[in-house]
Biopython code that builds the backbone (N, CA, C, O; Angstrom):
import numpy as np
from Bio.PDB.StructureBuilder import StructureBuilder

atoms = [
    (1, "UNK", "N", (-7.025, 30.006, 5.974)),
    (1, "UNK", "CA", (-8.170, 29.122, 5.962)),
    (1, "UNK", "C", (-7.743, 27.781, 6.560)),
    (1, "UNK", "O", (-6.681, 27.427, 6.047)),
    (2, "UNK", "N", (-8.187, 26.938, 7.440)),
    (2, "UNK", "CA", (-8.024, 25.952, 8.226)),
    (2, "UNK", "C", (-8.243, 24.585, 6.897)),
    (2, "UNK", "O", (-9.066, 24.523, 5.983)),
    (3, "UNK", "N", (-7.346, 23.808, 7.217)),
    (3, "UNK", "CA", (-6.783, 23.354, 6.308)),
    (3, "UNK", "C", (-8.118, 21.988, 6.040)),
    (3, "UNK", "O", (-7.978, 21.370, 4.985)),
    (4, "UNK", "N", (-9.184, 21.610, 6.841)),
    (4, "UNK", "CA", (-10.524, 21.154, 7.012)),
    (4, "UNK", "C", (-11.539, 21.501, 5.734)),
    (4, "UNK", "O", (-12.106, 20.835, 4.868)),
    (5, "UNK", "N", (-11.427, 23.397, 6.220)),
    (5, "UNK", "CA", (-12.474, 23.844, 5.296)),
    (5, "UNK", "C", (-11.987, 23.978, 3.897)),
    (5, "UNK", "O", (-12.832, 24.182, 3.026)),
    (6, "UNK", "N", (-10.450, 23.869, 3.499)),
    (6, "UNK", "CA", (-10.061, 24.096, 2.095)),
    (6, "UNK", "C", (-10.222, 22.468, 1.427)),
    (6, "UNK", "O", (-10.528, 22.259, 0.253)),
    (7, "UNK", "N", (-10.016, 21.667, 2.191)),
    (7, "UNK", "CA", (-10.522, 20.140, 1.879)),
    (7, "UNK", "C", (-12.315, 20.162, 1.600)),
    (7, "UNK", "O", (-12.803, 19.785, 0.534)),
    (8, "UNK", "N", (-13.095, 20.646, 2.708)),
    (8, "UNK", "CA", (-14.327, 21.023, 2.137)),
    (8, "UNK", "C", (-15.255, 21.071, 1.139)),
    (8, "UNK", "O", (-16.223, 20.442, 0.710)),
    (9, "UNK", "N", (-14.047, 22.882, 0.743)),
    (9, "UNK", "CA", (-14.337, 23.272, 0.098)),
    (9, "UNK", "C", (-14.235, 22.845, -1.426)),
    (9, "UNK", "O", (-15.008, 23.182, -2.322)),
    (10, "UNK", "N", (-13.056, 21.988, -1.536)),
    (10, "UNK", "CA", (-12.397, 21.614, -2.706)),
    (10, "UNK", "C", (-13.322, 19.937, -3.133)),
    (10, "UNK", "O", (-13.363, 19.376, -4.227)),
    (11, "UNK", "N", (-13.922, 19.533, -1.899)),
    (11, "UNK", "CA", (-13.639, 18.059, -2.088)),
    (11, "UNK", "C", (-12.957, 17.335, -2.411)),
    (11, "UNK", "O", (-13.261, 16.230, -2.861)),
    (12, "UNK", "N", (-11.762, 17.811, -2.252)),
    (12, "UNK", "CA", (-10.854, 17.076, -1.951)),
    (12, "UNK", "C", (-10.350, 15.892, -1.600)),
    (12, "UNK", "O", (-9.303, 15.493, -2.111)),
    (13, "UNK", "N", (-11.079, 15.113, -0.609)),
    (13, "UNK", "CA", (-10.670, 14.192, 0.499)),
    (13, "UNK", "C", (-10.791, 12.867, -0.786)),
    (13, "UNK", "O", (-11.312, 12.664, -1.883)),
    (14, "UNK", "N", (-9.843, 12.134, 0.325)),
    (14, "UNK", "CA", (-9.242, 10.680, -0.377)),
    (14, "UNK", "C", (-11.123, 10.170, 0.186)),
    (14, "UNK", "O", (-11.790, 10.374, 1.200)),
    (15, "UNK", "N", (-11.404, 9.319, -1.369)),
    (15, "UNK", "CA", (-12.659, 7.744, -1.249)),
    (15, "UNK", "C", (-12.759, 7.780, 0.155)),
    (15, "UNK", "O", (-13.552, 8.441, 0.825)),
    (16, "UNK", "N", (-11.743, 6.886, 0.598)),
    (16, "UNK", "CA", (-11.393, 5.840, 2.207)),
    (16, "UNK", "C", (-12.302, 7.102, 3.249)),
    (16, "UNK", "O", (-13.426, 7.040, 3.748)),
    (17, "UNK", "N", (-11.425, 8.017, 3.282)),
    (17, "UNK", "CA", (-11.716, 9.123, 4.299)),
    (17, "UNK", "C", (-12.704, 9.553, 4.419)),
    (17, "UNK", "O", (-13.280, 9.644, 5.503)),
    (18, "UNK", "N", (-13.389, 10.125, 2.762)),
    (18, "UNK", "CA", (-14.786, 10.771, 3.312)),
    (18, "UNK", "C", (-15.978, 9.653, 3.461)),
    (18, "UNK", "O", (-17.044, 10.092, 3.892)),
    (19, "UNK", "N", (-15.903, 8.103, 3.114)),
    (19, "UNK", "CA", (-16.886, 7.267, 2.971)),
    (19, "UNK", "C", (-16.835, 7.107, 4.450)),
    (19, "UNK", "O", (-17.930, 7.097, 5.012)),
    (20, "UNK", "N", (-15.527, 6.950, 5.351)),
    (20, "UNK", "CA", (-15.465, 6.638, 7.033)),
    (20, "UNK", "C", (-16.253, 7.646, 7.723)),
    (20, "UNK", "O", (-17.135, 7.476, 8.565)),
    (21, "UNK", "N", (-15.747, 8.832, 7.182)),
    (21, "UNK", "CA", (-16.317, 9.539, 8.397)),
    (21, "UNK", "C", (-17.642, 10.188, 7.674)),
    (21, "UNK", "O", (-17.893, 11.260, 8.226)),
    (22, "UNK", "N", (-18.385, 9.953, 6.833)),
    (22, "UNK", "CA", (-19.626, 10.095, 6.233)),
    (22, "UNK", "C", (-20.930, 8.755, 7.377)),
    (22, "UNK", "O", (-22.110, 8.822, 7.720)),
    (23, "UNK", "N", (-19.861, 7.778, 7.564)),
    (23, "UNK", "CA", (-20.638, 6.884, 7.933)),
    (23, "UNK", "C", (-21.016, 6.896, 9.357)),
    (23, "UNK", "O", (-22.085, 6.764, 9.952)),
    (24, "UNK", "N", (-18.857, 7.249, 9.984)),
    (24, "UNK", "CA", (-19.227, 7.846, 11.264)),
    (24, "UNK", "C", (-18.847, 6.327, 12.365)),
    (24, "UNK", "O", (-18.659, 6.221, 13.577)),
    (25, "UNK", "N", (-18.860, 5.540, 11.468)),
    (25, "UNK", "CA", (-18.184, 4.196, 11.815)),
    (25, "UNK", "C", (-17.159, 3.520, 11.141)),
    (25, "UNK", "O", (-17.435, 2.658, 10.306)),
    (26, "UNK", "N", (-15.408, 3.977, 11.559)),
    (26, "UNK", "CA", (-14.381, 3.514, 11.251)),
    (26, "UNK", "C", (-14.377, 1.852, 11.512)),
    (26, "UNK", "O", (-13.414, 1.529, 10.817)),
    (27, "UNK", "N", (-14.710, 1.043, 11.899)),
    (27, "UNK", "CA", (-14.899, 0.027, 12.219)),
    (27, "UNK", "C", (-14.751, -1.009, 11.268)),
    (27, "UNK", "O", (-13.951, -1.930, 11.105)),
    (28, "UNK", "N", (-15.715, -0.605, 10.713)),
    (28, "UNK", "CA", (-16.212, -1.665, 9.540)),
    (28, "UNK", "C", (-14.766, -1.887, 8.092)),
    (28, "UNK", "O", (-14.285, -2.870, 7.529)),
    (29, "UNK", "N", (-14.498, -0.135, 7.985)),
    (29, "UNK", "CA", (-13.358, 0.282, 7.145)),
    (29, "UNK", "C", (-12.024, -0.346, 7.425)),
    (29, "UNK", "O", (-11.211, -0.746, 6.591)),
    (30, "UNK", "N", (-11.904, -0.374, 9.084)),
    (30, "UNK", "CA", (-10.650, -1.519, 9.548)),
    (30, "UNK", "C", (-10.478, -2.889, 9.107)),
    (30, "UNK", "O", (-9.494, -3.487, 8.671)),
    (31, "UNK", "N", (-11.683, -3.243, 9.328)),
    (31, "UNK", "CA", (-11.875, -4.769, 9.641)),
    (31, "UNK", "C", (-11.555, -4.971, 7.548)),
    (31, "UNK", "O", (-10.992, -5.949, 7.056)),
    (32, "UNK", "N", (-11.989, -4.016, 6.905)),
    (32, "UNK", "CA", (-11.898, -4.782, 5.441)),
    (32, "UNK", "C", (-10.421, -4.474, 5.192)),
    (32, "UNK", "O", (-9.851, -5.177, 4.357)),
    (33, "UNK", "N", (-9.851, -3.679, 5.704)),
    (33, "UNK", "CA", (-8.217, -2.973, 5.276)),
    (33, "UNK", "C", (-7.291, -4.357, 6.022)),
    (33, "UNK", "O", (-6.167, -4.651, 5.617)),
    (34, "UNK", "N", (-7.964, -5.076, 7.109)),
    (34, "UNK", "CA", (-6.939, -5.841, 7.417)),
    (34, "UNK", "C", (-7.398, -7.636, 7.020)),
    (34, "UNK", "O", (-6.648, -8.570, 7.303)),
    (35, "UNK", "N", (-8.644, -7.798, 6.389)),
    (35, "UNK", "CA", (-9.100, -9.166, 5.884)),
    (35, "UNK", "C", (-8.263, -8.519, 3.940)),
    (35, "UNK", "O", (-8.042, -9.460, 3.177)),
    (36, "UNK", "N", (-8.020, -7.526, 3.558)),
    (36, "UNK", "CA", (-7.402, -7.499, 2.602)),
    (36, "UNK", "C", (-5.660, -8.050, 2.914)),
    (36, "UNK", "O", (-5.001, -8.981, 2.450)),
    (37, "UNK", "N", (-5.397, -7.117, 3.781)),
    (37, "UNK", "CA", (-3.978, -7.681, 4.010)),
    (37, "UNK", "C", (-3.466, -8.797, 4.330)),
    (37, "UNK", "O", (-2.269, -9.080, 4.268)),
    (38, "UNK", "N", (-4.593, -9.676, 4.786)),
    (38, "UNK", "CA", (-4.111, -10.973, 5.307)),
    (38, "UNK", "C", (-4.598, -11.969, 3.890)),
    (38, "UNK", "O", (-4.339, -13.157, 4.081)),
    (39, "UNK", "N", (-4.960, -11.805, 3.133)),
    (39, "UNK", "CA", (-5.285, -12.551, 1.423)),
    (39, "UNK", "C", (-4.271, -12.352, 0.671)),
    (39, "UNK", "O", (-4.027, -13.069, -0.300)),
    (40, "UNK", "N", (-3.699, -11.554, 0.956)),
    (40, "UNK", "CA", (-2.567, -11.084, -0.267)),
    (40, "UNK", "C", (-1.225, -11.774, 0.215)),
    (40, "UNK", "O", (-0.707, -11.733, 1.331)),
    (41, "UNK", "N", (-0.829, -12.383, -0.869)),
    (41, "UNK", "CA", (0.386, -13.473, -0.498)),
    (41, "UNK", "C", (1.779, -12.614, 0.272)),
    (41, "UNK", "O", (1.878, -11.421, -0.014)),
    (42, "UNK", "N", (2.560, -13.064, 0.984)),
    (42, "UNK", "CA", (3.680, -12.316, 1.591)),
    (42, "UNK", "C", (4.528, -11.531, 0.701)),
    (42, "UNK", "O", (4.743, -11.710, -0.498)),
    (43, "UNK", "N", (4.846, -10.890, 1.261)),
    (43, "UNK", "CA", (5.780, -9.972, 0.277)),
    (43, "UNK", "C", (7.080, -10.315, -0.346)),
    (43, "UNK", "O", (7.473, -11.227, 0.381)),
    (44, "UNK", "N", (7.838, -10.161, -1.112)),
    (44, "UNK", "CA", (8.862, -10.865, -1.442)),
    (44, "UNK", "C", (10.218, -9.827, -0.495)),
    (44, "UNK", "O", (9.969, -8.843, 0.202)),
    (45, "UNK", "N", (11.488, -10.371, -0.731)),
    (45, "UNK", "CA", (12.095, -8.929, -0.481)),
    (45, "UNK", "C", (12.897, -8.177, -1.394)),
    (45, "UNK", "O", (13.658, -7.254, -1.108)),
    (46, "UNK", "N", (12.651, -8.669, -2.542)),
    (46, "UNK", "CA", (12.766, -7.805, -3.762)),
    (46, "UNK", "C", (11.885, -7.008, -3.813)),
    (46, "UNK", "O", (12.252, -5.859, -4.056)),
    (47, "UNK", "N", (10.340, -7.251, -3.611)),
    (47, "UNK", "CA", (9.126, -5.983, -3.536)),
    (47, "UNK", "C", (9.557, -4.477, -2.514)),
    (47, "UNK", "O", (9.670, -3.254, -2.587)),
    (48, "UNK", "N", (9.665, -5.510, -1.679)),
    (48, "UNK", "CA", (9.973, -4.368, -0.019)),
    (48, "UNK", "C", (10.937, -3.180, -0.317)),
    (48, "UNK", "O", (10.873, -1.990, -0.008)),
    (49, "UNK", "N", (12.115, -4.113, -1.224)),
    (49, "UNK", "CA", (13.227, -3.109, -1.266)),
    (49, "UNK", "C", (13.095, -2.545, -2.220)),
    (49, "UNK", "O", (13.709, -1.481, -2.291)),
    (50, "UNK", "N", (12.119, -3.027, -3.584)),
    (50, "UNK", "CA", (11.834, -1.682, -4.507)),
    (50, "UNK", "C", (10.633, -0.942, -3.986)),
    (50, "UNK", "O", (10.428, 0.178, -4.454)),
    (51, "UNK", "N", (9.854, -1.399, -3.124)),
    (51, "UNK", "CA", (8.900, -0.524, -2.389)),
    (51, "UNK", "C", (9.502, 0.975, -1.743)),
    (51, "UNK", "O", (9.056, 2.097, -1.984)),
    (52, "UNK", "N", (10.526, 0.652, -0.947)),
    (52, "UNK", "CA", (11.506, 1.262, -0.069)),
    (52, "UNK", "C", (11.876, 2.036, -0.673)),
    (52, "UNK", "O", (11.735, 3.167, -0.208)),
    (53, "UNK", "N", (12.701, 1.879, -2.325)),
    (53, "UNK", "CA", (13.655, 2.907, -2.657)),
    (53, "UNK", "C", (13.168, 3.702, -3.723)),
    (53, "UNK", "O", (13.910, 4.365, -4.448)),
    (54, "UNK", "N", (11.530, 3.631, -3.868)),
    (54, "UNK", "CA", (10.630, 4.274, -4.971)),
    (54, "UNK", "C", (10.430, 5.538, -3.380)),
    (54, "UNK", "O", (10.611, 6.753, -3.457)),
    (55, "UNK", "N", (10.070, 4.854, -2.234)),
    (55, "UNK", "CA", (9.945, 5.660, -1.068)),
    (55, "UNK", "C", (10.983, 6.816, -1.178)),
    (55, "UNK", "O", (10.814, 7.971, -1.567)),
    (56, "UNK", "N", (12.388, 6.029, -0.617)),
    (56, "UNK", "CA", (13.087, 6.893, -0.360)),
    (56, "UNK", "C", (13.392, 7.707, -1.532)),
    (56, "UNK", "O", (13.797, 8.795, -1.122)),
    (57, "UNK", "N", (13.377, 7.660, -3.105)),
    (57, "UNK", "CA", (13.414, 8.488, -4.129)),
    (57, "UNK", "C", (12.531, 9.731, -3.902)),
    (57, "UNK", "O", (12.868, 10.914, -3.860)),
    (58, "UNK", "N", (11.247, 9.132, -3.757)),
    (58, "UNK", "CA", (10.061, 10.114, -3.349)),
    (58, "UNK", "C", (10.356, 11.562, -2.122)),
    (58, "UNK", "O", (10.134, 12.771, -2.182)),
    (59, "UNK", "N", (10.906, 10.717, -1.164)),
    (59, "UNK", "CA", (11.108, 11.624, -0.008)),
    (59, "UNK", "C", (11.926, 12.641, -0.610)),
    (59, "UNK", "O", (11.491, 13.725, -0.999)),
    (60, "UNK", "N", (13.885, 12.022, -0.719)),
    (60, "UNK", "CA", (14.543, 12.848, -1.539)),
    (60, "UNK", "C", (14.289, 14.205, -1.916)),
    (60, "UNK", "O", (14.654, 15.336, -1.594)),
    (61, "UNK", "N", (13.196, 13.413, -3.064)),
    (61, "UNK", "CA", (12.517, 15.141, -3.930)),
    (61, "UNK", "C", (11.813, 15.787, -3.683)),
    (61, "UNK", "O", (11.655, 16.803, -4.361)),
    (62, "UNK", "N", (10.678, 15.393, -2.075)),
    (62, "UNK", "CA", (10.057, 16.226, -1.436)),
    (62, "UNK", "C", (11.458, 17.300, -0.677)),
    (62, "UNK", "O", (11.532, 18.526, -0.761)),
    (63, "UNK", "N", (12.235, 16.558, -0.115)),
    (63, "UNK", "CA", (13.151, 17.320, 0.726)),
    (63, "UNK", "C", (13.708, 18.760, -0.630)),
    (63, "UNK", "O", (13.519, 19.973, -0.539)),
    (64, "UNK", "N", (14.221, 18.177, -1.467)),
    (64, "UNK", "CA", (15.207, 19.196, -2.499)),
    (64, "UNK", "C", (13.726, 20.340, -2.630)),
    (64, "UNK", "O", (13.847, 21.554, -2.464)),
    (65, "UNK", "N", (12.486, 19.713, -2.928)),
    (65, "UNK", "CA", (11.548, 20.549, -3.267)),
    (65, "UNK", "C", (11.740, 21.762, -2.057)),
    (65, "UNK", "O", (12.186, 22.866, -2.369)),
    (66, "UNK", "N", (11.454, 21.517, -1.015)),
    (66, "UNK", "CA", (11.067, 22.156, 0.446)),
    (66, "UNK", "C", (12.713, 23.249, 0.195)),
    (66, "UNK", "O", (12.779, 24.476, 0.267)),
    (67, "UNK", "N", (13.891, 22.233, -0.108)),
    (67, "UNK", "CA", (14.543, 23.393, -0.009)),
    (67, "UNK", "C", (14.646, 24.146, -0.790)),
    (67, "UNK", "O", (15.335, 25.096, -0.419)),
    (68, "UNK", "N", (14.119, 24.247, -2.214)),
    (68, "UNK", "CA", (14.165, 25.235, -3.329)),
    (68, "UNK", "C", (13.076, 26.449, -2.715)),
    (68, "UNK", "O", (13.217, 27.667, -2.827)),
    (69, "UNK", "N", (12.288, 25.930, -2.237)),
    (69, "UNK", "CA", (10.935, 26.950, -1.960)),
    (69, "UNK", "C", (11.273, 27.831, -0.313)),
    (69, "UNK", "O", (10.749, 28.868, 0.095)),
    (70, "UNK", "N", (12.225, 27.044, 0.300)),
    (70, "UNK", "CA", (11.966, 27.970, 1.111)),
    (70, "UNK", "C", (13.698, 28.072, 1.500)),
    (70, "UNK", "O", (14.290, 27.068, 1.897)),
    (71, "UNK", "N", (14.334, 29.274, 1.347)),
    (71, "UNK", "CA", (15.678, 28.860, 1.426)),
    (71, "UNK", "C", (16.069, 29.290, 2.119)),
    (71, "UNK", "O", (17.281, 29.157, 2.287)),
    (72, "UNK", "N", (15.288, 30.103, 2.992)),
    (72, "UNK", "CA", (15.639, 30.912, 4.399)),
    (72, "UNK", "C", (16.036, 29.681, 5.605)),
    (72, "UNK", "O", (17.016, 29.536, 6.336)),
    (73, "UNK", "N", (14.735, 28.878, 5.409)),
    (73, "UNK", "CA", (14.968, 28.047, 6.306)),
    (73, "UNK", "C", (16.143, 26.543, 6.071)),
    (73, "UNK", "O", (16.351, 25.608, 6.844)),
    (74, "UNK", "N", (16.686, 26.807, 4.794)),
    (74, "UNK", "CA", (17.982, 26.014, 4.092)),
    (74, "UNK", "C", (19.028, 26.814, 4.979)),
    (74, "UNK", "O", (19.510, 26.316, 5.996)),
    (75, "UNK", "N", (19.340, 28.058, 4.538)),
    (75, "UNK", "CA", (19.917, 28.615, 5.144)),
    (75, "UNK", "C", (20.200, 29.075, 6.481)),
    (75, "UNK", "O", (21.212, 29.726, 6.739)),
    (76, "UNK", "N", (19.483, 28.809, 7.190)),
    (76, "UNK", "CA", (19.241, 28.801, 8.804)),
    (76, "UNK", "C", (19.850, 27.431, 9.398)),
    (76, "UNK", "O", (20.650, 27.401, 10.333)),
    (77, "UNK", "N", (19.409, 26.430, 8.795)),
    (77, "UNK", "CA", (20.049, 24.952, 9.034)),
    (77, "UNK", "C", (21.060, 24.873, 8.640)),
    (77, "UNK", "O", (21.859, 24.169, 9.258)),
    (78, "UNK", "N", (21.561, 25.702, 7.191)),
    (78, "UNK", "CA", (23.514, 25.381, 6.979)),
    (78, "UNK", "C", (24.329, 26.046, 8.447)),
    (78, "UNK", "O", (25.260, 25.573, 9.099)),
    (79, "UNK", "N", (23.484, 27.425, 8.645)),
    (79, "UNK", "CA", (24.408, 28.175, 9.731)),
    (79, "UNK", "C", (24.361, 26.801, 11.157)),
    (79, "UNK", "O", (25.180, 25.942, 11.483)),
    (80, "UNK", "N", (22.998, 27.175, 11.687)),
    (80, "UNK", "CA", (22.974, 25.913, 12.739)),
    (80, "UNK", "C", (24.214, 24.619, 12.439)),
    (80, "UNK", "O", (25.034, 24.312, 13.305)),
    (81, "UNK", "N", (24.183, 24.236, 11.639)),
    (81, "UNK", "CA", (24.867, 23.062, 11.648)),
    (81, "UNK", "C", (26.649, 23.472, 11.664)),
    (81, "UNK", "O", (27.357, 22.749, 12.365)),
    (82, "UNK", "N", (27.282, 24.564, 10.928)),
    (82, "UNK", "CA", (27.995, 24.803, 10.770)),
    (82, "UNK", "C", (28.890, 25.429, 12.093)),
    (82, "UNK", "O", (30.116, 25.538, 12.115)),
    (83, "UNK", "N", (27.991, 25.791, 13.131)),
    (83, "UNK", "CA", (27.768, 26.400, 14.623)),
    (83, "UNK", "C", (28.175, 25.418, 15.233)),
    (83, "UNK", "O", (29.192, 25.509, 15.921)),
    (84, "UNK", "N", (27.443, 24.190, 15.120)),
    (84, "UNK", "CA", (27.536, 22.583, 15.562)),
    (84, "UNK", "C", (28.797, 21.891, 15.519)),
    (84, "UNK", "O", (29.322, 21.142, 16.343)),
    (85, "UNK", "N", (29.141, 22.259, 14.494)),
    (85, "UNK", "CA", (30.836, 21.552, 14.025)),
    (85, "UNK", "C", (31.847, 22.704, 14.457)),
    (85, "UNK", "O", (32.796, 22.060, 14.905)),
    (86, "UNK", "N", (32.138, 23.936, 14.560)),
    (86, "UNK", "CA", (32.433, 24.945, 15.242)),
    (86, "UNK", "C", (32.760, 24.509, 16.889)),
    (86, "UNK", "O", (33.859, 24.397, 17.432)),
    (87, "UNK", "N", (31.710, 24.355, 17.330)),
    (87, "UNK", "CA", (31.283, 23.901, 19.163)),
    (87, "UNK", "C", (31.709, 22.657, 19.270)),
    (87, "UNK", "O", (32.126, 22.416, 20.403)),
    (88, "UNK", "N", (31.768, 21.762, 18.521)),
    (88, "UNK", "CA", (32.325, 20.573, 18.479)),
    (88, "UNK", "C", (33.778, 19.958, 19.100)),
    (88, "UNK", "O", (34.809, 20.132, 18.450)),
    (89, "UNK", "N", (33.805, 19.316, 20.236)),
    (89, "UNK", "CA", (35.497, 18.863, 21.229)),
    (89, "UNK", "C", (35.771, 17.698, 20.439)),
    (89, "UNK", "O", (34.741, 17.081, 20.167)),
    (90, "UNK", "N", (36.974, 17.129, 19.919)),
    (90, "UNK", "CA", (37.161, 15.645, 19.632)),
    (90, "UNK", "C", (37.744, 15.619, 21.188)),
    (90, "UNK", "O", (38.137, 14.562, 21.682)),
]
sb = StructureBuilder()
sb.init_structure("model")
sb.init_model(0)
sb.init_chain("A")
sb.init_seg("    ")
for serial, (resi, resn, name, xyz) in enumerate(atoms, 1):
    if name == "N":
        sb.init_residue(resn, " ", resi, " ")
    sb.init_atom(name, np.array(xyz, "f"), 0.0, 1.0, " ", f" {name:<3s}", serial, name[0])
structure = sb.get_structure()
């Protein structure tokens, strides 16, 4: 099933998304996403870098996830890589 009609079907879709394209004019949706960003005081870089490493935590456990579920393709990338260092001249 095309990954459209299971959103569809589910209703699924994020507020932002289905109110834009319900309307059919992204325009208006820009212009408030960037008069928000410019009100909101600068960022610190204590924010950024706990922004960053809640990120990179996140990614992490998408990656370990992807490789628990599919381990063929774990295993296809240990060989590849292991091929790599094999073929490898210093």
């Amino acid at each position: 099933m095309p990954d459209g009609a299971q959103r569809k079907r589910d209703g699924a879709d994020p507020p932002g998304l289905r109110d834009a394209r319900d309307t059919g004019d992204t325009r208006e949706t820009d212009a408030q996403e960037t008069d928000a960003q410019e009100s909101d005081p600068p960022e610190t870089d204590a924010q950024r870098r706990r922004r960053r490493a809640q990120f990179l935590r996140e990614l992490h456990e998408a990656k370990a996830l992807r490789d628990r579920v599919q381990p063929r393709r774990v295993k296809a990338a240990r060989m590849r890589q292991a091929m790599r260092m094999r073929t490898f001249r210093w």
